[in-house]
MDAnalysis code that builds the backbone (N, CA, C; Angstrom):
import MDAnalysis as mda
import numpy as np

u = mda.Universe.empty(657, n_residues=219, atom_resindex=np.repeat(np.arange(219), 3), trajectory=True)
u.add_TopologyAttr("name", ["N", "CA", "C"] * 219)
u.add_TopologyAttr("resid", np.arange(1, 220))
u.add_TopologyAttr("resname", ["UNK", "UNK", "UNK", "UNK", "UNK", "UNK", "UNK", "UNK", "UNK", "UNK", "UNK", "UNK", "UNK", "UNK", "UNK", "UNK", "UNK", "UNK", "UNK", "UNK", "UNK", "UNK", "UNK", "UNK", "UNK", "UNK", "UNK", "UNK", "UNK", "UNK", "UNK", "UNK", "UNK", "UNK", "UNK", "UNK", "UNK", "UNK", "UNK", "UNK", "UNK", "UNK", "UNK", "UNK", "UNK", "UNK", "UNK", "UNK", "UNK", "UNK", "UNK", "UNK", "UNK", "UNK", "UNK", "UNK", "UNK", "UNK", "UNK", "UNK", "UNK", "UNK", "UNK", "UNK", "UNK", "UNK", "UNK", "UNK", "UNK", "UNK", "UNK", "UNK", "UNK", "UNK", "UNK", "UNK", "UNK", "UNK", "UNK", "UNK", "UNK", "UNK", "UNK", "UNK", "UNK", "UNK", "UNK", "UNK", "UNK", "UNK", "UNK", "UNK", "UNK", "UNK", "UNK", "UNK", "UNK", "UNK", "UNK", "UNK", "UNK", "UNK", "UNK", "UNK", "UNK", "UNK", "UNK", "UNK", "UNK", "UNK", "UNK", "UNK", "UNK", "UNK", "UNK", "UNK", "UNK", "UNK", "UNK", "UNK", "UNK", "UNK", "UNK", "UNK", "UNK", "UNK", "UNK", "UNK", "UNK", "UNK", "UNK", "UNK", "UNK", "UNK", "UNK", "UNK", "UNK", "UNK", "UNK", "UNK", "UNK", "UNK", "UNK", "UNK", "UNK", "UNK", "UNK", "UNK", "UNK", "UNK", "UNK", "UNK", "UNK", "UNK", "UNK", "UNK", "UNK", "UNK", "UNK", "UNK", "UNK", "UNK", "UNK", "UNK", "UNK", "UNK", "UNK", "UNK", "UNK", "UNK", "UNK", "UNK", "UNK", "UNK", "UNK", "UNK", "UNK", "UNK", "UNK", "UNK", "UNK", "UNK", "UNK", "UNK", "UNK", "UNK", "UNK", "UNK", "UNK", "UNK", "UNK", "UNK", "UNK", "UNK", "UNK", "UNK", "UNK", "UNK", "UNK", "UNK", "UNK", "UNK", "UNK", "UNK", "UNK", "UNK", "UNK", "UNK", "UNK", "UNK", "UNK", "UNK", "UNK", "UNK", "UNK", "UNK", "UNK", "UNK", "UNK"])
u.atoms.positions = np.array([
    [76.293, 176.338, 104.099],
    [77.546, 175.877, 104.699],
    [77.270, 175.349, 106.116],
    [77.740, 174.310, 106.310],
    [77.376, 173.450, 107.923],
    [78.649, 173.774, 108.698],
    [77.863, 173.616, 110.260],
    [79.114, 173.716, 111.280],
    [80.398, 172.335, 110.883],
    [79.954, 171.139, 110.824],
    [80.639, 170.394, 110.816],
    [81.766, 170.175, 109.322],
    [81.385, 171.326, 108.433],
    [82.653, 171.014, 107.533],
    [83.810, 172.026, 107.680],
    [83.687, 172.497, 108.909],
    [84.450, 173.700, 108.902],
    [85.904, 173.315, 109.825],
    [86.758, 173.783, 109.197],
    [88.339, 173.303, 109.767],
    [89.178, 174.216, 110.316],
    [89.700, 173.836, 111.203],
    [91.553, 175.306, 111.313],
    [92.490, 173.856, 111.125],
    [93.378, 174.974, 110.241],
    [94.809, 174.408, 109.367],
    [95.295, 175.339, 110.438],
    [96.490, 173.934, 110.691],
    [97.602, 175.142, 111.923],
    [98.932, 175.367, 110.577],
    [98.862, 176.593, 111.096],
    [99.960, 177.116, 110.066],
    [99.495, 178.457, 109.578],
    [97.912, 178.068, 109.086],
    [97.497, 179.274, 107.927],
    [96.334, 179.854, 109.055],
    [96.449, 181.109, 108.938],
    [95.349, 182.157, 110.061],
    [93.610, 182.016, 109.117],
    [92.562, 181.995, 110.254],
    [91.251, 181.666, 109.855],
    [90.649, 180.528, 109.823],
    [89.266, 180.670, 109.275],
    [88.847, 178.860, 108.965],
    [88.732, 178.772, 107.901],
    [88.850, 177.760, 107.549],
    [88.201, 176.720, 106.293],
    [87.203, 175.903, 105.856],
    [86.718, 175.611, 105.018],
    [85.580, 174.829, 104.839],
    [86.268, 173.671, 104.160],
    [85.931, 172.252, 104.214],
    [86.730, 171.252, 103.517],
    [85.878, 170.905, 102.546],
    [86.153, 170.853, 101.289],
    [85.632, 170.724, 100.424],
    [85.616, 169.364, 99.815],
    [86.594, 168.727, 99.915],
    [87.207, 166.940, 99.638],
    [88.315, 166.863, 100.215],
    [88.430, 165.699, 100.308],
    [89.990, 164.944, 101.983],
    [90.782, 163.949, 100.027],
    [91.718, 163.933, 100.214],
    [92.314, 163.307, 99.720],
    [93.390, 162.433, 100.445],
    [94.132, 161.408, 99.825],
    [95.473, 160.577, 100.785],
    [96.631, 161.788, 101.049],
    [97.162, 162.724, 100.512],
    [97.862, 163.329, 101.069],
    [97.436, 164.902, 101.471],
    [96.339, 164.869, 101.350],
    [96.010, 166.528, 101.723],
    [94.407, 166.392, 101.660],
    [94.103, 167.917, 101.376],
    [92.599, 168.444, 101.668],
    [92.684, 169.346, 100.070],
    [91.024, 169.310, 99.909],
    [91.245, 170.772, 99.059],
    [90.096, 171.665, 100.114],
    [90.705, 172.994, 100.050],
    [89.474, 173.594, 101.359],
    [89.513, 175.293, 100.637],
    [88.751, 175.894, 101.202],
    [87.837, 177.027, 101.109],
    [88.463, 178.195, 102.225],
    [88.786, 179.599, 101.898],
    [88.807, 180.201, 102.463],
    [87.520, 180.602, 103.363],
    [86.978, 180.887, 104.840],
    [85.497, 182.082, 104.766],
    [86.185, 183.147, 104.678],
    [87.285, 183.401, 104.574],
    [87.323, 185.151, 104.698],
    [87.545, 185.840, 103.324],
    [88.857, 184.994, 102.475],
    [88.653, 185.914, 100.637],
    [87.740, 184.512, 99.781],
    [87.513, 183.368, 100.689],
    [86.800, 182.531, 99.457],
    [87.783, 181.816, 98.322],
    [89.184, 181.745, 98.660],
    [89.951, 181.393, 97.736],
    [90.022, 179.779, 97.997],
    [90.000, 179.184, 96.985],
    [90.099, 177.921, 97.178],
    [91.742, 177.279, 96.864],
    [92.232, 176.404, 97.609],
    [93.463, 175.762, 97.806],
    [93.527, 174.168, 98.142],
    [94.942, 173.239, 97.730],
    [95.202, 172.593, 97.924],
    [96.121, 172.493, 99.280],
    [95.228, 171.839, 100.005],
    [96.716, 171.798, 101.682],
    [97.176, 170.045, 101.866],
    [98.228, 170.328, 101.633],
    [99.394, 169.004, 102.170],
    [99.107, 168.634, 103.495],
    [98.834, 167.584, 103.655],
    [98.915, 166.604, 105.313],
    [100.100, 166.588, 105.505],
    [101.041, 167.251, 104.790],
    [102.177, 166.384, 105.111],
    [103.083, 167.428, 106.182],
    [102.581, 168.739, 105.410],
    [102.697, 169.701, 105.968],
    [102.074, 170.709, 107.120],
    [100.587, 170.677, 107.397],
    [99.547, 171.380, 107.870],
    [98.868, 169.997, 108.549],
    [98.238, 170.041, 110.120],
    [97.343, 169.658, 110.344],
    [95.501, 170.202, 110.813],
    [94.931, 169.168, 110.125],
    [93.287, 169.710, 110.274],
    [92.915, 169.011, 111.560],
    [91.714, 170.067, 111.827],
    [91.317, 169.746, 112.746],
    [89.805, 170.594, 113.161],
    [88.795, 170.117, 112.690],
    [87.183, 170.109, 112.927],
    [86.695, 170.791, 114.091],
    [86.145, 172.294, 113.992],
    [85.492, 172.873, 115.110],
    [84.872, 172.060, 116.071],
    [83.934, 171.119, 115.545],
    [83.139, 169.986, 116.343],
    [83.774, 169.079, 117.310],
    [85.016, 169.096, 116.984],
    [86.057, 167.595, 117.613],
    [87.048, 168.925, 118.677],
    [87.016, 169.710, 118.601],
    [87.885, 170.973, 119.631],
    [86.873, 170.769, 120.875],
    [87.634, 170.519, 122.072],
    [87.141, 170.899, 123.189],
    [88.130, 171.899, 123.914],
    [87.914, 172.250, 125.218],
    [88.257, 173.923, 125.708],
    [88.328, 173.034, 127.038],
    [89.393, 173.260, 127.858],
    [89.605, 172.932, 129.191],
    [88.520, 173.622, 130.026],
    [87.376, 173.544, 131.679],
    [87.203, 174.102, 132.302],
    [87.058, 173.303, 133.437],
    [87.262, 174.737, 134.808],
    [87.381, 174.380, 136.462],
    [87.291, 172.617, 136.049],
    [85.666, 172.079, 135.289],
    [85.386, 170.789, 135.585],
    [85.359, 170.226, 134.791],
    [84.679, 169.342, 134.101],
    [84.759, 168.535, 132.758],
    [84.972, 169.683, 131.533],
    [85.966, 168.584, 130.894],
    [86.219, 169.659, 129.317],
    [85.071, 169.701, 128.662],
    [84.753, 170.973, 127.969],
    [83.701, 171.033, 127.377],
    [83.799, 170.849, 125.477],
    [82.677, 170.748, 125.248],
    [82.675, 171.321, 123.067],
    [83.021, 172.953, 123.102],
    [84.211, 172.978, 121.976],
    [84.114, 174.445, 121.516],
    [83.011, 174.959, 121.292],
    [81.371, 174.272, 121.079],
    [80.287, 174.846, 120.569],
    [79.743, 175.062, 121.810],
    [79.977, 174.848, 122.982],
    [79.216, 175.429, 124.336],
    [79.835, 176.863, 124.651],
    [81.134, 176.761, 124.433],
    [81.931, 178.545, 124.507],
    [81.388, 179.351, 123.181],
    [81.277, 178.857, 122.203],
    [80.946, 179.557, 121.053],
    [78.832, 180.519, 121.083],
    [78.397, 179.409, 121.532],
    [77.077, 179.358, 121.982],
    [77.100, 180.414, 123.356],
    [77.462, 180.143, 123.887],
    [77.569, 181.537, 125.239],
    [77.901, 182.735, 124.659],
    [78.730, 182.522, 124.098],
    [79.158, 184.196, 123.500],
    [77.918, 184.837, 122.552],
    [77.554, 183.737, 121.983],
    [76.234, 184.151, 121.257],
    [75.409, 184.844, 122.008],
    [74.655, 184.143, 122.672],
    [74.022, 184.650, 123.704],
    [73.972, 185.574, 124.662],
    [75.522, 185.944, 125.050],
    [75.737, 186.695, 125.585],
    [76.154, 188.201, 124.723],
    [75.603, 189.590, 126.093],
    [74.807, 190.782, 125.193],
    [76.505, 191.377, 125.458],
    [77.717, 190.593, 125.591],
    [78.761, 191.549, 126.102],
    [79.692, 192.044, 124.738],
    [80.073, 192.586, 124.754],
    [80.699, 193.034, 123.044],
    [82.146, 192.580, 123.085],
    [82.103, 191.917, 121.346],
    [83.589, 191.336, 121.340],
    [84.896, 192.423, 121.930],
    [86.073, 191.613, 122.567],
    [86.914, 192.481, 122.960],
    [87.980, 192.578, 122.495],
    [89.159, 193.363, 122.253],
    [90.470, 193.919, 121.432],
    [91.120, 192.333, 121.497],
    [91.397, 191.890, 120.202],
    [91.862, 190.638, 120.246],
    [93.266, 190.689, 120.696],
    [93.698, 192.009, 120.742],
    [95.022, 192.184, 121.552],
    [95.333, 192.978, 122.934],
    [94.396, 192.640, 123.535],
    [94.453, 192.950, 124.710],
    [93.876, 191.945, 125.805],
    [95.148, 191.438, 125.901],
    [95.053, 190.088, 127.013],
    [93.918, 190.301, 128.396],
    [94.162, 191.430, 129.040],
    [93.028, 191.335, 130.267],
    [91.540, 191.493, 129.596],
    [91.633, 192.459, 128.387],
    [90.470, 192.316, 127.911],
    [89.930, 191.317, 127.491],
    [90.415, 190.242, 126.932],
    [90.079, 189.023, 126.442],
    [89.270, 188.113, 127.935],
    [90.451, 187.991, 129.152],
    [90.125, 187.457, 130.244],
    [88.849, 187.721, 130.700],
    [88.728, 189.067, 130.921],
    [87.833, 189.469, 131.569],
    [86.383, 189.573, 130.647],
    [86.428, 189.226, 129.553],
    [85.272, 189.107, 128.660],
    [84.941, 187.784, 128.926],
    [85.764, 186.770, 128.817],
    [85.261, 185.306, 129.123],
    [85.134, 184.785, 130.307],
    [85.594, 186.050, 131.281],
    [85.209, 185.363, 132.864],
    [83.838, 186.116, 133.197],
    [82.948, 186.852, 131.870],
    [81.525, 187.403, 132.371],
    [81.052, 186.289, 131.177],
    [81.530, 185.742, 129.985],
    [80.661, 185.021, 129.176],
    [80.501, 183.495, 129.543],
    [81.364, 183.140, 129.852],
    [81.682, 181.752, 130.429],
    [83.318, 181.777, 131.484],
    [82.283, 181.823, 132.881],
    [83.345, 182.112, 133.760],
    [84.008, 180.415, 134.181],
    [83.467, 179.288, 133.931],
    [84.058, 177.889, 133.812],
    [85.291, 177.346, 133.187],
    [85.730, 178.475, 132.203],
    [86.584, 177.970, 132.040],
    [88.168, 177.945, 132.768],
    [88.698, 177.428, 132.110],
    [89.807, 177.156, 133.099],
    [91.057, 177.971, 133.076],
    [91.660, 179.046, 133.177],
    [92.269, 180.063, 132.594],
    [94.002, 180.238, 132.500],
    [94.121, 178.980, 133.765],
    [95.171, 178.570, 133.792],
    [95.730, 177.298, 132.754],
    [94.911, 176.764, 132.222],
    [95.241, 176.157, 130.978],
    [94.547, 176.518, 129.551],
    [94.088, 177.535, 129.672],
    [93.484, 178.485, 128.220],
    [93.930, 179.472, 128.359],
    [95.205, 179.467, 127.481],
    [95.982, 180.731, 127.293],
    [95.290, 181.984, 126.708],
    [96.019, 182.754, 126.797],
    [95.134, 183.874, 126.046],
    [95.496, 183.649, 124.378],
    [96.049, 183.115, 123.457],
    [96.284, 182.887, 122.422],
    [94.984, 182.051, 121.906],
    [94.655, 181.380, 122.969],
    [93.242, 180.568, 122.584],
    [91.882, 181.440, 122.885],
    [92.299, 181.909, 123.420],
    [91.035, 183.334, 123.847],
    [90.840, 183.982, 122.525],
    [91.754, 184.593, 121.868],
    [91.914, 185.218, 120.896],
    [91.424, 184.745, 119.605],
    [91.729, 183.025, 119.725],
    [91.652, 182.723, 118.386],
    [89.854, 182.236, 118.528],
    [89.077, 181.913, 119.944],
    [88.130, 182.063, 120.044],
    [87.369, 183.227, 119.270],
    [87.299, 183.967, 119.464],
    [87.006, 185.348, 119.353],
    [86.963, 185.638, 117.658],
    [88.255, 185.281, 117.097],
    [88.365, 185.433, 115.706],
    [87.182, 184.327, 115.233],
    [87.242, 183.190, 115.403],
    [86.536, 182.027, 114.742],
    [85.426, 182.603, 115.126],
    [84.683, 183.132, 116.335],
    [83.215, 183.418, 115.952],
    [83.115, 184.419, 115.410],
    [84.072, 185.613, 114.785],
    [83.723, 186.575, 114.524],
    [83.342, 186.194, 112.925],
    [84.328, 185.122, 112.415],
    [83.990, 184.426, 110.902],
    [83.048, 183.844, 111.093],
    [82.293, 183.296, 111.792],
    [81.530, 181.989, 111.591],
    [80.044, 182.971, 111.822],
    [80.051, 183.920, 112.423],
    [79.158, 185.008, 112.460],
    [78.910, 185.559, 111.375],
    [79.652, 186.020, 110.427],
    [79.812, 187.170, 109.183],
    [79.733, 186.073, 107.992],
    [79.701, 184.437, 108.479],
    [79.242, 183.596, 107.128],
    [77.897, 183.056, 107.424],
    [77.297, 183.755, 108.534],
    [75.935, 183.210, 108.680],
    [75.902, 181.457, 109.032],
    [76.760, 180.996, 109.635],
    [77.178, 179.273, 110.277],
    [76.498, 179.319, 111.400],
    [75.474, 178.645, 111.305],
    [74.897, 177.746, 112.371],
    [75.129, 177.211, 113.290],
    [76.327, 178.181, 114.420],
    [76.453, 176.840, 115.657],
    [75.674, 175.828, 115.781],
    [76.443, 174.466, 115.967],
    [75.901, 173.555, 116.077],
    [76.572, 172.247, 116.086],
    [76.535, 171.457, 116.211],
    [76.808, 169.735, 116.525],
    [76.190, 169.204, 115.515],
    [76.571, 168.311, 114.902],
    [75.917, 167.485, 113.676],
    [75.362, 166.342, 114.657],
    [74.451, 165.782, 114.010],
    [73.870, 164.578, 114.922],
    [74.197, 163.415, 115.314],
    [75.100, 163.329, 114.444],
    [76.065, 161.990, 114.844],
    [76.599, 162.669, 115.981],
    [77.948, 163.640, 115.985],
    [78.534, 164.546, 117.140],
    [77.244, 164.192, 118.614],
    [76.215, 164.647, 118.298],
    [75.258, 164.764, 119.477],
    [75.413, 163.218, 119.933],
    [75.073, 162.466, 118.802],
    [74.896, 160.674, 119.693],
    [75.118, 160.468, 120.126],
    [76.505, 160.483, 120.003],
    [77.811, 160.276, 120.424],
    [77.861, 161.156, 121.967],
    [77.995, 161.683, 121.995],
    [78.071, 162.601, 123.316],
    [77.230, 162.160, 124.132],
    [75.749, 161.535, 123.479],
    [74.762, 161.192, 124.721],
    [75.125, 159.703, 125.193],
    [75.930, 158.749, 124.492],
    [76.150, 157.706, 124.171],
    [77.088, 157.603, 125.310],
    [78.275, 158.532, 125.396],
    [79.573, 158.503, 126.214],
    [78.890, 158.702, 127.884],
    [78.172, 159.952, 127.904],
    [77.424, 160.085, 129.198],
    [76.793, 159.115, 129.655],
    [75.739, 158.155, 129.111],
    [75.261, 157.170, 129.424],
    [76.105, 156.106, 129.951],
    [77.206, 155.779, 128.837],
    [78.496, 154.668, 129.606],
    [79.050, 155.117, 130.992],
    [79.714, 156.610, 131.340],
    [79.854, 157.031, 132.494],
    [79.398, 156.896, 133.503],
    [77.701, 156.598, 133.375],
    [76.914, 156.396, 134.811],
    [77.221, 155.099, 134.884],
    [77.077, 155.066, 136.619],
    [76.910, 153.873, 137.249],
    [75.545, 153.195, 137.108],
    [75.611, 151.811, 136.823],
    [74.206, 151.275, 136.609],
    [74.212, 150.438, 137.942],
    [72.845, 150.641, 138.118],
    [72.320, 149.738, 139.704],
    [72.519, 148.192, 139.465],
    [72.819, 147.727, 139.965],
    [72.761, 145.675, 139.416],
    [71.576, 145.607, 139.676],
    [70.944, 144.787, 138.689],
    [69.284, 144.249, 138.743],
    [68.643, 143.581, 140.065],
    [68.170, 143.817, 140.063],
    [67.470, 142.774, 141.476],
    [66.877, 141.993, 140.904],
    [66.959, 140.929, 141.657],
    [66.667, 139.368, 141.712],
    [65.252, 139.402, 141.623],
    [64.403, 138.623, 141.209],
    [63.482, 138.142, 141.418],
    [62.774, 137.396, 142.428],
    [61.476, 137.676, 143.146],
    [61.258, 137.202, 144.692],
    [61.727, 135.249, 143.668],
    [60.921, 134.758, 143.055],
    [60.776, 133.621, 142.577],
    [62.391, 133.078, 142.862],
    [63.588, 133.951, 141.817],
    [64.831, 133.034, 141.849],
    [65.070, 133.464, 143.282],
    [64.986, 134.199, 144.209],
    [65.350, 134.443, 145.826],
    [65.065, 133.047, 146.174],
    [63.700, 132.670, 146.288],
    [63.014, 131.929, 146.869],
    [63.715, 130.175, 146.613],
    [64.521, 130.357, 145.187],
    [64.651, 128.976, 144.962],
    [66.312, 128.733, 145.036],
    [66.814, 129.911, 145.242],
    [67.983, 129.869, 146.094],
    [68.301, 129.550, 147.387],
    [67.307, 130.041, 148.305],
    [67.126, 129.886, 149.343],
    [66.998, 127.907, 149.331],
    [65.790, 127.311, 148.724],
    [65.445, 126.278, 148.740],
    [66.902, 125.142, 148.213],
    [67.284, 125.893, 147.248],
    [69.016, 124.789, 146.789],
    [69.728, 124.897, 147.992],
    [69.870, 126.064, 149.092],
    [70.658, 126.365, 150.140],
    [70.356, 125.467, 151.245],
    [69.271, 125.317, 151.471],
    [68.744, 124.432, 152.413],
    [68.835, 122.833, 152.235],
    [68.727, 122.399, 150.796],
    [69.253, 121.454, 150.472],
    [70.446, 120.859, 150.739],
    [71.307, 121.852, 150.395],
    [72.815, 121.636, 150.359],
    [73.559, 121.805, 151.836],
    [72.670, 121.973, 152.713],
    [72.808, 121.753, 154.117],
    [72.396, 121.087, 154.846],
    [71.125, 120.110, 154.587],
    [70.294, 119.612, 155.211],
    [71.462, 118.030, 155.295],
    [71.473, 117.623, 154.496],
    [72.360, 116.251, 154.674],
    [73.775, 116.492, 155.633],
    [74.487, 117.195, 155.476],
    [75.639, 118.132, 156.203],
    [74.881, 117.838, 157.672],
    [74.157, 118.594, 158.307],
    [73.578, 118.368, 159.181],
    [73.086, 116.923, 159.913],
    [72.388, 116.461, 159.023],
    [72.519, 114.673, 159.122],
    [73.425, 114.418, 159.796],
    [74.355, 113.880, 158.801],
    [76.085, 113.350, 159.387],
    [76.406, 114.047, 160.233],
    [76.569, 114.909, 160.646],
    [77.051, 115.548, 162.414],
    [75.896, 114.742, 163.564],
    [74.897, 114.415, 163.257],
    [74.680, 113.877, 164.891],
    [73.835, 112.368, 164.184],
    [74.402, 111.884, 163.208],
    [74.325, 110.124, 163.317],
    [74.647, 109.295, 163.916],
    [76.094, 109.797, 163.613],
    [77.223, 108.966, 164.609],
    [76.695, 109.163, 166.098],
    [76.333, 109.965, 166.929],
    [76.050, 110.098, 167.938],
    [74.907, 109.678, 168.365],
    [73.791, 109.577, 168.110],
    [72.778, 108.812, 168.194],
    [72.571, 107.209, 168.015],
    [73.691, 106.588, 166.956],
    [74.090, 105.322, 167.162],
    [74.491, 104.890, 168.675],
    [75.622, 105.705, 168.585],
    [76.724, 105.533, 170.385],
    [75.588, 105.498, 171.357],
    [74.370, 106.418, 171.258],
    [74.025, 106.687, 172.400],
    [72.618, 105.397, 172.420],
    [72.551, 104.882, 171.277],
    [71.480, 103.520, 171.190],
    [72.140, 102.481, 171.725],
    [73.635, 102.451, 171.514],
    [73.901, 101.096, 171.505],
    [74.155, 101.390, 173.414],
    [74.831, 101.912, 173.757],
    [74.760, 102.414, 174.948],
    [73.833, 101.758, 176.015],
    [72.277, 102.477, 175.573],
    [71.327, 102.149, 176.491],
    [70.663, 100.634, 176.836],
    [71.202, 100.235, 175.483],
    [71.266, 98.574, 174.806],
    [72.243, 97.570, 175.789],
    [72.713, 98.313, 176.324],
    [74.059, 97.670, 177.118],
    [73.105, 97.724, 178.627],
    [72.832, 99.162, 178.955],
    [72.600, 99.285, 180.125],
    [70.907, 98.227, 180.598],
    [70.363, 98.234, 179.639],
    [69.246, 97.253, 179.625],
    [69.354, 95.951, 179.865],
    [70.632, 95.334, 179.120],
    [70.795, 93.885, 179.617],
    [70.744, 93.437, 181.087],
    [71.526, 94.011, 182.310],
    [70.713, 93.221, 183.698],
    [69.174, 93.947, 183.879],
    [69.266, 94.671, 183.157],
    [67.659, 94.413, 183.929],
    [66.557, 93.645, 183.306],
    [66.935, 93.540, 182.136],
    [66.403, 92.004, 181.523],
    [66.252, 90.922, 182.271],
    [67.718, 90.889, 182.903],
    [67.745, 89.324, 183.123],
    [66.729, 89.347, 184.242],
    [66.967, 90.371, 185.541],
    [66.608, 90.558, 186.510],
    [65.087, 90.391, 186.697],
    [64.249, 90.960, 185.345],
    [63.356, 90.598, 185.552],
    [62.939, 89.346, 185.118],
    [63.631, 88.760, 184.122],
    [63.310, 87.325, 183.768],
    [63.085, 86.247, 185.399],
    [64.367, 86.942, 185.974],
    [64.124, 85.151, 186.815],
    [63.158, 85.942, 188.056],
    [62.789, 86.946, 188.206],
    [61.812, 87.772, 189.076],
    [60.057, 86.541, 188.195],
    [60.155, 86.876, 187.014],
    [59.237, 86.300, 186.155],
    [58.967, 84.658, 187.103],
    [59.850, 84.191, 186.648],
    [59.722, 83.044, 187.157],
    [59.367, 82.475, 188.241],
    [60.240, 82.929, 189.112],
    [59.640, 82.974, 190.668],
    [58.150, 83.084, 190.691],
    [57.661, 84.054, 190.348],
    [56.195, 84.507, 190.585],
    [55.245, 83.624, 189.957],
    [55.684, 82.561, 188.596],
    [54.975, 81.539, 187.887],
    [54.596, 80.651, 189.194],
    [55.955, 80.120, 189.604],
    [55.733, 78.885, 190.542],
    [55.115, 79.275, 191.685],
    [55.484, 80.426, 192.233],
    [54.293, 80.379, 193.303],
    [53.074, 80.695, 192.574],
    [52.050, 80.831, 191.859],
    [50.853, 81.084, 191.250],
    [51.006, 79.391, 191.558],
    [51.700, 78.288, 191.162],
    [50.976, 77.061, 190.944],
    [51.261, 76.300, 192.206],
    [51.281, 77.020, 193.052],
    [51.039, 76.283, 194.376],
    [52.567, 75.724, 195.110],
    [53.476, 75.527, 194.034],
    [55.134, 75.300, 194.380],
    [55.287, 76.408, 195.551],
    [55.710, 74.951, 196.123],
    [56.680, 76.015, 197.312],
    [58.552, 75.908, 197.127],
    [58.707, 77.217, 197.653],
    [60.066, 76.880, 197.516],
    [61.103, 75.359, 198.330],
    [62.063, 75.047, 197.787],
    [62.566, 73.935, 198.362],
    [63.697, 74.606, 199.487],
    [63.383, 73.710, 200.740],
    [64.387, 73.995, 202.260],
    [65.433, 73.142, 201.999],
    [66.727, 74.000, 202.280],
    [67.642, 73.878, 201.987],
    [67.897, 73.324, 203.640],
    [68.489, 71.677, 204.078],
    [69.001, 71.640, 205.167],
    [70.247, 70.910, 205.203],
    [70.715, 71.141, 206.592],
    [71.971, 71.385, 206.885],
    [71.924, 69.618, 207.680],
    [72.811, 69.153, 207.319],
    [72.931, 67.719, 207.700],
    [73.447, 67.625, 209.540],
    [73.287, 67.333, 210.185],
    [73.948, 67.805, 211.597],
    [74.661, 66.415, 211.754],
    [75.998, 67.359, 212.301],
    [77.557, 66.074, 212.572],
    [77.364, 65.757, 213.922],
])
């Protein structure tokens, strides 16, 4: 008999083993007289030791981590009707849980289910799918680091960046370097001329020309 075929029907006290699911019901298995029965969905809902979790202080846990502690632990089952006794057994077997939302009715029915699942020789345990699954969910939960870049695509980002700025740059000081050509272009013209007819002068005297006297006619 496996952990994972084992059921509680709310309604009827104990567990069950499911034997076949049908469209409107189950047929299932007593562990305690072994009587076998037909249960109505319509009436009773199932619900799989494996798929039960238990509120505590921090993340909810599997019924098979409370079930598994008690195992382990050397403390002896306590009066299923005696509420502090119940408390105080699960605040030395598993003190995590959460006590303000695990009534003592769930304490109790703890207690009963391992006392069956003990006396049918059941294997605490998680079926392996159950396990995948669980490692599967934890894995999605973490935060993953974003990949780092490669020095190569760094490098050729950098190089499109520089591109895509370099012309940008251009056009801001074109225009200004025109203004400031045409400018000096301006300021050059007298001294062009200035030296042109300076030029000249200096030809004719090389060829012996003298300058011409300018005179004044007397009245």
């Amino acid at each position: 008999m496996e952990y994972n075929k084992i059921i509680a029907v709310t309604g009827l006290p104990g567990l069950y083993e499911l034997l076949s699911s049908k469209s409107d019901g189950a047929i299932v298995r007593s562990l305690e007289d072994r009587s076998t029965r037909f249960v109505s969905s319509r009436v009773h809902n199932f619900s799989h030791l494996e798929s039960i979790e238990v509120y505590t202080v921090r993340d909810n846990v599997n019924l098979v981590d409370v079930l598994k502690a008690m195992e382990a632990g050397s403390e002896k089952l306590p009066d299923e009707k005696d509420n502090a006794a119940l408390k105080a057994y699960f605040s030395k077997v598993y003190p995590d849980l959460d006590f303000d939302r695990v009534y003592s009715s769930d304490l109790r029915k703890m207690v009963k289910w391992f006392a069956v699942l003990k006396s049918n020789n059941i294997e605490i345990k998680l079926s392996e799918q159950e396990e995948e699954a669980a490692a599967e969910e934890t894995v999605e939960t973490e935060e993953t680091p974003a990949p780092k870049k490669k020095a190569a695509t760094v490098a050729k980002e950098k190089q499109t960046a520089a591109k895509e700025t370099a012309p940008k740059e251009k056009e801001k000081v074109k225009a200004p370097v025109k203004e400031k050509k045409a400018k000096e272009a301006e300021e050059e013209k007298p001294k062009a001329k200035k030296t042109a007819a300076k030029s000249s002068a200096e030809k004719k005297s090389a060829a012996g020309e003298k300058p011409k006297k300018t005179t004044k006619k007397k009245s």
